[in-house]
C-alpha positions in Angstrom: 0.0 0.0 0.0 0.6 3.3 -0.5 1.2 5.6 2.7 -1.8 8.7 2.5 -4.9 8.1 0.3 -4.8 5.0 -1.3 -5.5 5.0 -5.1 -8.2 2.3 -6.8 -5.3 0.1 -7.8 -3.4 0.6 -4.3 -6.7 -1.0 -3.5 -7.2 -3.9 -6.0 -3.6 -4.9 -5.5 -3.1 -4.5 -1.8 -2.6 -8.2 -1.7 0.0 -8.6 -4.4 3.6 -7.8 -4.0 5.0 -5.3 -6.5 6.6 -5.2 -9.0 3.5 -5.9 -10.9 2.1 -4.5 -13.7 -1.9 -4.0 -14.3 -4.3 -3.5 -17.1 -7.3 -1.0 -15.8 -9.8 -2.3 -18.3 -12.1 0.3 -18.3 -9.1 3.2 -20.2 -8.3 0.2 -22.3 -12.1 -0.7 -23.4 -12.1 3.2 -24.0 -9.5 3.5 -25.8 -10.2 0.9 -28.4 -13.5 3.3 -28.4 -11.9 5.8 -29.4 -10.0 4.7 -31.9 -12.7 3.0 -33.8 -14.3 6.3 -33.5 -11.1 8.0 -35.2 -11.3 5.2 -37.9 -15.2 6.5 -39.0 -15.8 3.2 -40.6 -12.5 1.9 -41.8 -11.6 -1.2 -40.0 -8.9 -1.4 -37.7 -5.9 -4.5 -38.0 -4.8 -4.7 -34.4 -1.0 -4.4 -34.4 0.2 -7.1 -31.7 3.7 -6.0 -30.9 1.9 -3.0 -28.8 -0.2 -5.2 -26.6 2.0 -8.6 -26.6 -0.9 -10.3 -24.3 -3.6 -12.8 -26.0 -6.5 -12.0 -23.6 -6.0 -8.3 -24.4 -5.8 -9.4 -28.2 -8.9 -11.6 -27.9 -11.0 -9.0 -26.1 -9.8 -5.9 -28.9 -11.1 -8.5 -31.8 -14.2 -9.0 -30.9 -15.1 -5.4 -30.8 -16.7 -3.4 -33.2 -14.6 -1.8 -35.7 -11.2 -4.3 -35.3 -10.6 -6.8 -37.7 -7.2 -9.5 -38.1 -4.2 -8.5 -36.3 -0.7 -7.5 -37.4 1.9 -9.8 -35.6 5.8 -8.4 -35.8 7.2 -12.1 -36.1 6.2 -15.3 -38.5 6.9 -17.4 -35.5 4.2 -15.8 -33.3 1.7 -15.2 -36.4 1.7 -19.3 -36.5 1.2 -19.3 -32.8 -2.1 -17.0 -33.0 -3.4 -19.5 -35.8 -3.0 -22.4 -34.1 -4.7 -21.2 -31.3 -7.8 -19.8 -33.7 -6.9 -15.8 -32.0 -7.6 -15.2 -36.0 -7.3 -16.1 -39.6 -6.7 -12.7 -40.9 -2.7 -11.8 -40.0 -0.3 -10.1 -41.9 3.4 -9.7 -40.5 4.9 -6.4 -40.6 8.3 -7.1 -40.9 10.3 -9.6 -43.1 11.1 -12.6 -41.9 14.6 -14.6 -42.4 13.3 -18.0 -40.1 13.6 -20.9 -42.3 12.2 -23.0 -39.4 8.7 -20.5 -39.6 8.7 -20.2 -43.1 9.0 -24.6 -43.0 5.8 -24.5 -40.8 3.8 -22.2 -42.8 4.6 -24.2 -46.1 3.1 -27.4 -44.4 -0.2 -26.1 -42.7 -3.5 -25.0 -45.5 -4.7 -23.4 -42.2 -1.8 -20.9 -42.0 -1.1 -20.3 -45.4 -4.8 -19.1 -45.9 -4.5 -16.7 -42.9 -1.2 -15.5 -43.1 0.7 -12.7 -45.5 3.9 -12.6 -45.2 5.9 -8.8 -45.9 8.0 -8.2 -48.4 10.0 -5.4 -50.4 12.3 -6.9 -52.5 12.9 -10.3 -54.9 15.8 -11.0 -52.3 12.5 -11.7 -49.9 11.2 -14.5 -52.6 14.7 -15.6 -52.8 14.8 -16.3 -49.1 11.3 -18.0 -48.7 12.8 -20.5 -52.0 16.0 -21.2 -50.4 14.4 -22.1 -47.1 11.2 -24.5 -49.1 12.5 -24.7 -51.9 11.4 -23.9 -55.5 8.3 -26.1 -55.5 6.9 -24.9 -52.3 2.8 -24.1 -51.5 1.7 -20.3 -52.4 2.6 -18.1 -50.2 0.8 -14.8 -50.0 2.7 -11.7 -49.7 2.0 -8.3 -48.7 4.4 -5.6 -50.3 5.7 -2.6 -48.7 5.6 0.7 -49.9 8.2 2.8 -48.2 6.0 5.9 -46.7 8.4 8.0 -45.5 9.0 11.7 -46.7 11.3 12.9 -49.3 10.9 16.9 -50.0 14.7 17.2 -51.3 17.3 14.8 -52.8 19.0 13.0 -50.0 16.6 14.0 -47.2 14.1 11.4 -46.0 12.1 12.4 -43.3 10.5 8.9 -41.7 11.5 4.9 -40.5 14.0 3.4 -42.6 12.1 0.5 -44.3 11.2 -0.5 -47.7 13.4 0.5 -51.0 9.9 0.4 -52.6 9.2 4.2 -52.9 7.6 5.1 -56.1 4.4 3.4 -57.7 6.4 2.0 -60.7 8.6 0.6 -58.2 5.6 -1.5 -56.5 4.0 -2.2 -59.4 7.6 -3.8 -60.9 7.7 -5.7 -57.6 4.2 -6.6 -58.3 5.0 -8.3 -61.6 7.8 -10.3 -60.3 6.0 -12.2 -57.8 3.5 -12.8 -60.2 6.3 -14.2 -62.3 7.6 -16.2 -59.2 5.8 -20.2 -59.1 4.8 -20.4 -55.1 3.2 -16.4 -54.5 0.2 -14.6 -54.3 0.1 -10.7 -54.0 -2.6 -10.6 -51.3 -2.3 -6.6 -50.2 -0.1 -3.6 -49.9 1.2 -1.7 -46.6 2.7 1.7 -46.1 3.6 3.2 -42.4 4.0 6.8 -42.0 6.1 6.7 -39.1 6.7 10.5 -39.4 3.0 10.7 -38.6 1.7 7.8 -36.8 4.8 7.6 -34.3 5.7 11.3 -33.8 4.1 13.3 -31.1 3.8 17.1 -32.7 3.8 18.7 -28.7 6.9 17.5 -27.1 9.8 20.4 -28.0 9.2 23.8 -27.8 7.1 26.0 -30.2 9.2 26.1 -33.0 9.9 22.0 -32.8 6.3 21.3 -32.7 5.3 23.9 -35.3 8.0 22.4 -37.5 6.6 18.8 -37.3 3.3 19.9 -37.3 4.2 21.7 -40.7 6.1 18.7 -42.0 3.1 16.3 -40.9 1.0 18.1 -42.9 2.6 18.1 -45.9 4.3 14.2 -45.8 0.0 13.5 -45.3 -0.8 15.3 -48.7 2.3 14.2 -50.6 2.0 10.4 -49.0 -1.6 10.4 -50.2 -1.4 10.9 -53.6 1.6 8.7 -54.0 0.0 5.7 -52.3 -3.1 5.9 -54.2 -0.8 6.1 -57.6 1.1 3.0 -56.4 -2.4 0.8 -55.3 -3.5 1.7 -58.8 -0.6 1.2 -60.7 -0.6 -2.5 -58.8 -4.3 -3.0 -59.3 -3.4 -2.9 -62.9 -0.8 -5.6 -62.6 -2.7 -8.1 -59.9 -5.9 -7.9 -57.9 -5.2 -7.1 -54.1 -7.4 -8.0 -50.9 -6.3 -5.2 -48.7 -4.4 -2.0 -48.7 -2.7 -1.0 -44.9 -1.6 2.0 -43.5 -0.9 4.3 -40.5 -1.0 3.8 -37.3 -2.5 5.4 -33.7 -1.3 8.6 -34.5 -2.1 9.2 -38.3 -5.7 7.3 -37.9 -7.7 10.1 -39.1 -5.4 11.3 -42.5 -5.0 7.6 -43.2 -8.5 6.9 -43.2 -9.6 10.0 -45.5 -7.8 8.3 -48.1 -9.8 6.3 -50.7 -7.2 3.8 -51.4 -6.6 3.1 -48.0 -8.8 -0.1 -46.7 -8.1 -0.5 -43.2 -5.5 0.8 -40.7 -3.1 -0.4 -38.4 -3.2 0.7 -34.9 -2.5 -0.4 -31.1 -0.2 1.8 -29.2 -3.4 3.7 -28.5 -5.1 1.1 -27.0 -2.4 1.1 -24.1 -2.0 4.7 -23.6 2.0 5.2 -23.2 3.6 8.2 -22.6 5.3 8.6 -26.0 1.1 9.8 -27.0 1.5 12.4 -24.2 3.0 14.4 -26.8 0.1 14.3 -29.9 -2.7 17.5 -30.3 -4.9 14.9 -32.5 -5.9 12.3 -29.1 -5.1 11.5 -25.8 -5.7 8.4 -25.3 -6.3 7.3 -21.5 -3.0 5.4 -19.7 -4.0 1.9 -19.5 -1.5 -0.2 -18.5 0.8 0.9 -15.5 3.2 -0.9 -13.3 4.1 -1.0 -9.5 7.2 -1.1 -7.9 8.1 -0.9 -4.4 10.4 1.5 -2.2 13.3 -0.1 -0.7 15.6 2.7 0.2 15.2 6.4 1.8 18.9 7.8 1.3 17.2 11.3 2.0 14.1 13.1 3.5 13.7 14.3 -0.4 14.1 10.6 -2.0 12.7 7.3 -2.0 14.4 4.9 -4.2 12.3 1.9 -6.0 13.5 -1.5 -6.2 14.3 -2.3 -10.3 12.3 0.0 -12.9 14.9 0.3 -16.1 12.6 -0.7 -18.4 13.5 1.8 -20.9 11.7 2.0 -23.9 13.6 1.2 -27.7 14.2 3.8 -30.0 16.3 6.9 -29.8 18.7 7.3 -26.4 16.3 10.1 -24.8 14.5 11.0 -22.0 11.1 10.3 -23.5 12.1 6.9 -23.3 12.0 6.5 -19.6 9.7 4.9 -17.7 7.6 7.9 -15.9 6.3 8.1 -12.4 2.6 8.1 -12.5 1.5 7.5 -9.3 1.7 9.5 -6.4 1.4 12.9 -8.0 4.1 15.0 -8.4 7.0 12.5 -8.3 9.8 12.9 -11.0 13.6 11.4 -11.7 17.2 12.7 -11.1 18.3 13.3 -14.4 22.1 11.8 -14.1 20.6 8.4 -12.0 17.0 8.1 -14.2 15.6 4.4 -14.1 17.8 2.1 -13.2 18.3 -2.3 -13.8 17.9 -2.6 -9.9 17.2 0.8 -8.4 15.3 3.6 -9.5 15.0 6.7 -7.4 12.5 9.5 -7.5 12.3 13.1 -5.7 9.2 15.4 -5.4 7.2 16.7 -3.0 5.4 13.3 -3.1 8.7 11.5 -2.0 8.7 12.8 1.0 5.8 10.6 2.4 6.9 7.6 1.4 7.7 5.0 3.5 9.7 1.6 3.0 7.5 -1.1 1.3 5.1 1.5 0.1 4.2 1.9 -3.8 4.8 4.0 -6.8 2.8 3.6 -10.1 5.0 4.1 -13.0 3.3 4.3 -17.2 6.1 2.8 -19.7 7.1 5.0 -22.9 6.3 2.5 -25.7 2.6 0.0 -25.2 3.8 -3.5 -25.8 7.1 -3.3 -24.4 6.3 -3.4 -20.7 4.6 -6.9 -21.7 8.6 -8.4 -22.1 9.0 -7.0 -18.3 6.3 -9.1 -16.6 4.6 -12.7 -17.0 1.4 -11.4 -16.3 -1.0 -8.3 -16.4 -3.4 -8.3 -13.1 -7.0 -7.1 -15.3 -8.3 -4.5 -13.4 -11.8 -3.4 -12.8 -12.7 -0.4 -10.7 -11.0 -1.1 -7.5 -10.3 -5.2 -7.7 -8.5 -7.5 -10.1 -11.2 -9.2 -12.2 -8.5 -11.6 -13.2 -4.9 -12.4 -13.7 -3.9 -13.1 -17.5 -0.3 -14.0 -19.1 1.5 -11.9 -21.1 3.6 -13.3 -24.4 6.3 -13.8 -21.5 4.2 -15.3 -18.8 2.8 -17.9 -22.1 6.7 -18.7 -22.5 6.7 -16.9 -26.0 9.4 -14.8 -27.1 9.3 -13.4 -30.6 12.3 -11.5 -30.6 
């Protein structure tokens, strides 16, 4: 427990030992709200590497609004298939796991549910040398790189596919079609510039300046992705056309060509979507830790707590005290593998053994931190589920 007044998940957990990490159900059935809301009609493909927790998975699914999932690794795509989460997946990222790709070639189930990314004939060359030349069909979603390019030598975006203009895709098109063993089944683009970039987080300048290049990536990505699905339409029907993410739902979705849209950082709620103008989605997941040490009337120090998020070495991806109000980090100690101290007025009350509520910086991540998120309802845990962790499962 916490010393003072005792929050609703001080409450539901007073008789589990942090660090744990919960799921407030409520902000999380809200959020997925929300974002079907944003979507205004287009369907949503659940993107699994920001949730990393089948019941959470499950429960988003059978919503209005949320259709197949988009799993990060071939590996766990096969998992979700043979436990019937879905039969509507497509993999993000390319995969190089012979031992997957083997799998997938021997089960009708999974190669009718599964597309498998790709951006280059090197990919096809991979998936032969692993099956072999006369292998099953494999369907294959191509990637369109979305980042943006205003100059020569200036790309503004995640460094992903070398697939960048629409006779580009629609080349790539014609050389599966030429390949024995593959189906075009769709088309993906993420525009990380949008989706992952929060346009309040510098100063005024910063943000006006990303808000200004936000704008223009939209319209420029726009046009170019509706000239590449046509220019591929005209080379090979395709099911589906992906794109976006959490934070670009709403320019995504206004376009035509676009038929559904990734999302599920926003179902979470982590602090990187602090920092967006568009939404706020409500924190969702948060995790406990305990207070081991007072070194000084103005500290309490938390056992563990490094859980630091991937992507650039900054601040923004520290874990952030949540809970008690008012609690912050010393800037040359910040989270650390075994100890974590925090100052604030807030510190000052705390005693030894009580509890701080920390929110991660990225939504599936703190899943790889814990075995299991304690599902809570108002101020008891309805019930404790496994994450990917807690279900032995470690996709890389």
């Amino acid at each position: 427990m916490t010393s003072g007044t005792a929050t609703p998940f001080d409450l539901a957990t007073k008789d589990l030992d942090p660090p744990l990490a919960i799921v407030d159900l409520a902000a999380f059935d809200a959020n997925a709200a929300a974002l079907a809301r944003r979507a205004a009609g287009k369907p949503i493909r659940v993107v699994s590497k920001s949730v990393r927790c089948r019941y959470l998975l499950e429960r988003v699914l059978a919503m209005p609004g949320f259709e197949g999932l988009m799993c990060y690794s071939l590996a766990e795509a096969l998992w979700h298939v043979e436990l019937g989460t879905t039969d509507d997946i497509v993999v993000a990222y390319p995969t190089a796991d012979h031992g997957a790709l083997r799998r997938l070639a021997a089960s009708d189930k999974a190669r009718a549910a599964i597309s498998i990314m790709i951006d280059s004939p090197a990919h096809l060359d991979l998936v032969d040398s692993a099956l072999g030349h006369d292998h099953p069909e494999i369907r294959v979603c191509l990637e369109l790189d979305a980042s943006w390019r205003p100059l020569p030598g200036l790309h503004v975006g995640t460094r992903r596919s070398p697939v960048f203009t629409p006779k580009q895709a629609a080349e790539l098109a014609r050389i599966v079609l030429s390949r024995k063993g593959f189906q075009v089944s769709g088309m993906m683009a993420y525009e990380g510039q949008i989706a992952g970039l929060g346009d309040t987080a510098g100063n005024a300048v910063k943000n006006a300046i990303v808000h200004w290049m936000q704008i223009r990536s939209a319209a420029e990505l726009a046009k170019r992705r509706a000239a590449a699905v046509k220019a591929v339409r005209a080379v090979t029907d395709i099911e589906f056309v992906n794109g976006g993410g959490t934070g670009s739902i709403e320019t995504t979705g206004a376009e035509a060509a676009v038929t559904e849209i990734a999302a599920g950082s926003g179902l979470i709620g982590p602090t990187l979507f602090d920092f967006y103008s568009r939404f706020k989605p409500q924190p969702a997941a948060l995790f406990a830790l305990p207070v081991v040490r007072r070194p000084s009337k103005n500290i309490a120090t938390l056992f563990s707590g490094g859980y630091i998020g991937s992507g650039p070495n900054e601040i923004s991806r520290r874990p952030s005290p949540y809970l008690p109000a008012g609690l912050g980090m010393l800037p040359l100690e910040g989270a650390g593998e075994v100890q974590t101290p925090v100052v604030g007025k807030a510190a000052r009350s705390l005693k030894l053994g009580d509890r701080v509520w920390l929110r991660h910086s990225k939504a599936g991540e703190l899943a790889e931190r814990f075995t299991a998120y304690h599902i809570v309802v108002g101020d008891r845990v309805e019930r404790t589920v496994p994450t990917y962790r807690g279900e032995g499962k470690n996709f890389g």
